[in-house]
N, C-alpha and C positions, 0 to 999 in steps of 0.2 A: 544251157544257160545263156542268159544275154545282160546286156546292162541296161538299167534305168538311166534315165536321163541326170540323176546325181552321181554317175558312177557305182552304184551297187547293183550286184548281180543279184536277176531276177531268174522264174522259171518263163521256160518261154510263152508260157498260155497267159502270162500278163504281158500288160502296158506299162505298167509302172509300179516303184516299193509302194509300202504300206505309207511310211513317210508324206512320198510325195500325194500320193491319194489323198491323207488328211491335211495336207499345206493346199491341193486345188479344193476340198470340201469349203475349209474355212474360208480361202477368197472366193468363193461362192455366197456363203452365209453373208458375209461381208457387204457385197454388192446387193444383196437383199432387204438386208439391215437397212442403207443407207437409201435405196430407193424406196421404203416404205417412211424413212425420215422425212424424206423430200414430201411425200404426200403428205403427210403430217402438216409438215409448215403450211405448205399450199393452202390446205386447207383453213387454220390458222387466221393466215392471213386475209381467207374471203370472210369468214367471221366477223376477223378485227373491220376490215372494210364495211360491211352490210352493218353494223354496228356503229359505225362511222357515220354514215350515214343519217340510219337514223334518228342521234341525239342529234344530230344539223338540221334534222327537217322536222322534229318534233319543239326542241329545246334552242335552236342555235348555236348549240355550242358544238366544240370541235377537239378533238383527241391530240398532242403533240406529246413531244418526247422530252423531256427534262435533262438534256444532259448531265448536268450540274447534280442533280438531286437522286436520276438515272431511274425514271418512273415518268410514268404517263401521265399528262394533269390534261384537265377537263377546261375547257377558258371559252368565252363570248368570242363569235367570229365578228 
């Protein structure tokens, strides 16, 4: 027998408890999660852009952010 890196004793043909296995699974998942989030915005945000754009070059108008009211309003550049 040996011990796991939390202190519980293991058989020797593992690396680590059951425990710790599923605490590294989950920060795996984790870090998956949040780099598929990231693509998400990324993305998002070339949308909102190319969107942007084109009511400026169609319409003149232009997208800003309303603090105050906390929504998007559409306004003459």
């Amino acid at each position: 027998m040996k011990k796991c890196n939390c202190g519980k004793e293991i058989d020797e043909k593992y690396e680590m408890c059951v425990d710790c296995l599923k605490k590294v699974k989950q920060a795996n998942a984790s870090q998956e999660i949040i780099r598929e989030l990231g693509k998400l915005n990324n993305n998002l945000y070339a949308l909102r852009t190319i969107q942007d754009y084109e009511l400026f070059m169609k319409y003149g108008k232009t997208i800003f952010w309303d603090k105050e009211d906390k929504r998007f309003k559409i306004v003459d550049k």
